[in-house]
N, C-alpha and C positions, 0 to 999 in steps of 0.2 A: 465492625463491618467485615466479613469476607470478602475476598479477591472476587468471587464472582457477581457481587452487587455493586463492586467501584467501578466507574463510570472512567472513560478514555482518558478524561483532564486530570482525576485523581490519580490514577496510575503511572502517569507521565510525570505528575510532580514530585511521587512517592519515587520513581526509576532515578530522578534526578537528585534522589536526594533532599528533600527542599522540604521545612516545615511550611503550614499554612501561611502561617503570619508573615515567613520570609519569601515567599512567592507573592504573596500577597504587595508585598513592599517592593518586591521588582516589577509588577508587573501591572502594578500603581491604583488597583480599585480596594476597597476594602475588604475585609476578612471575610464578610458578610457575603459578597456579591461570589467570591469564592467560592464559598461554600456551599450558595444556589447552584452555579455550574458544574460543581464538585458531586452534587444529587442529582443530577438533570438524568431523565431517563427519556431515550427518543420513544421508546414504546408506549410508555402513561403519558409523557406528557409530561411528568411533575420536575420539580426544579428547576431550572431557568438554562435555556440555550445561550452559551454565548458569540455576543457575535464575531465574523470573521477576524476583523480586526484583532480582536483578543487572542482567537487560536494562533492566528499567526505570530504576537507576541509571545506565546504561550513557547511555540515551537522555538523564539530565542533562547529563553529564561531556561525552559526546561534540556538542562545538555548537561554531559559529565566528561569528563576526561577521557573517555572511551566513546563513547557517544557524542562526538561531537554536534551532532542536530537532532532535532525531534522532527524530519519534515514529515513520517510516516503517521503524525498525528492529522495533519493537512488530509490529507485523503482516508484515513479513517473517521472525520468530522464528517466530511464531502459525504460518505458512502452512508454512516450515521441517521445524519440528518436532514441530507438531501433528497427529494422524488428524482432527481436527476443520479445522483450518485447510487441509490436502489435500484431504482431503472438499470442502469449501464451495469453494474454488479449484482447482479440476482443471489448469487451465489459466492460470493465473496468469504472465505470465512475469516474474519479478521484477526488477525495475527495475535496471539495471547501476549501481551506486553510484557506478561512477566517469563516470557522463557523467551524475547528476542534476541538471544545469543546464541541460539540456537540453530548456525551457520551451516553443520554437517546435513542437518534434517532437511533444511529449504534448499540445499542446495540439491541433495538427492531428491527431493520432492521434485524441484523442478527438470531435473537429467528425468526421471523418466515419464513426466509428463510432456517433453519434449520429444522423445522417443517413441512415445505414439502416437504425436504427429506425423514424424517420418517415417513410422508402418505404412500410414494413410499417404503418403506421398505422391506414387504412383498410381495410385488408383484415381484421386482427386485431378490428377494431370489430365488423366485421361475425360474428365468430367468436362471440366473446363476447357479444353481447346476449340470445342467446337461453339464458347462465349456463351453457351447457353445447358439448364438443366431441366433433363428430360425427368420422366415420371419413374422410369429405371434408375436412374441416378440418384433421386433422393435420398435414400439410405444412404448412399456412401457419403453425399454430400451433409445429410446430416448428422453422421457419425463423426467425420471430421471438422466440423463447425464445434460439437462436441466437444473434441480431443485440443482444438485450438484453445477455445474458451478456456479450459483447464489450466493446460499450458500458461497462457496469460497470468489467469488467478495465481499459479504457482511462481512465474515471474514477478511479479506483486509480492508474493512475501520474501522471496530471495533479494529483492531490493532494501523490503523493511528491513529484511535482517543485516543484511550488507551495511544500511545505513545507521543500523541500532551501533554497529560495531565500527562507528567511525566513518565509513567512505561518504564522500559527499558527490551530487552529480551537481558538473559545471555545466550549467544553460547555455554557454558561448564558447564551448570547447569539448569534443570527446576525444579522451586517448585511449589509443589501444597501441596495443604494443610498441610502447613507449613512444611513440611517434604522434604528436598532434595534430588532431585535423580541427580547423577553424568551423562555426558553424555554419549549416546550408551545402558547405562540399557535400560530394556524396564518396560513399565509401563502396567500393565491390569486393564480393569475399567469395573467393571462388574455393570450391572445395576438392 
C-alpha cells in the first residue's frame, strides 16, 4: 500500500510505531475491526468509520517518545468525516502525517500568513468602525476574511506540528512567558 492510499488511523499507528496486532491489543477490538478502520475511505465510503470513542483511544495508544499525543488525529477525523468539520474547514489541507516534524515549514508558513493579515490591518479598521460594510468596502473586507481564513489553516498545522513534536496544550492553564495564567483570565498584549 503506498503512503497515499493509507488512511489517518493507519498512518498514526505506523508514526507510532505499533504493529497491527499490537495496537490492536491496546486498544482492545480485534485485528479485524482494525483493519476495517485502517481501509476506511471518507470519500467511497468503503471500510468502516470508527467511532469516536476509538479515535480518541486511538489518540492514547498512538504516542512516541517524541510525540507525546496524537491529539492532531481528533480533528483530522472531525474535518475527515464530519459535514460539520467540512463545513468549517473548506479548505483545510491536512497535514501529511508523514513529514509532521516538519516545525521550520509550518512555522514560516504560518509568519507569513500572518503577515498578510497585518497588511490588511488598516484598511479593514477603517471598514469596521463605522460597525457596518458598505458596497465599497467588500473587496477589502473580503480579501481580508481571505487572508484570515488562511492564517487560521496555517495556525492549524503549526499546532499539528508543534504537537507532533511533543508540546501538549493544557485546557485549564496557558503559559506564556513563563508566567501562568489560570483559565478564563484574560491576557492583554500590547504591542
Amino acid at each position: 500500500m503506498n503512503d497515499e492510499s493509507k488512511n489517518i488511523y493507519r498512518i498514526c499507528r505506523e508514526n507510532a510505531g505499533l504493529k497491527l496486532n499490537e495496537a490492536a491489543a491496546r486498544l482492545g477490538p480485534c485485528e479485524r475491526s482494525l483493519k476495517y478502520w485502517e481501509s476506511y475511505d471518507p470519500v467511497t465510503g468503503e471500510g468502516r468509520l470508527p467511532s469516536e470513542s476509538i479515535v480518541i483511544q486511538m489518540t492514547k495508544v498512538y504516542v512516541t517518545p517524541l510525540q507525546k499525543n496524537a491529539d492532531y488525529l481528533l480533528v483530522q477525523h472531525w474535518v475527515l468525516n464530519t459535514e460539520i468539520g467540512r463545513l468549517l474547514f473548506p479548505r483545510l489541507n491536512l497535514i501529511d502525517l508523514m513529514d509532521l516534524k516538519n516545525l521550520p515549514s509550518a512555522f514560516l508558513k504560518y509568519q507569513a500568513e500572518r503577515e498578510d493579515v497585518e497588511t490588511l490591518d488598516s484598511r479593514m479598521r477603517k471598514v469596521v468602525i463605522d460597525n457596518q460594510i458598505s458596497e465599497q468596502e467588500k473587496d477589502t473586507s473580503n480579501d481580508f476574511l481571505k487572508e484570515i481564513s488562511e492564517s487560521i489553516i496555517s495556525g492549524w498545522g503549526l499546532m499539528f506540528a508543534l504537537m507532533a513534536n511533543g508540546c501538549q496544550i493544557n485546557n485549564n492553564e496557558i503559559t506564556r512567558n513563563e508566567r501562568k495564567v489560570k483559565h478564563g483570565e484574560k491576557l492583554f498584549a500590547w504591542r
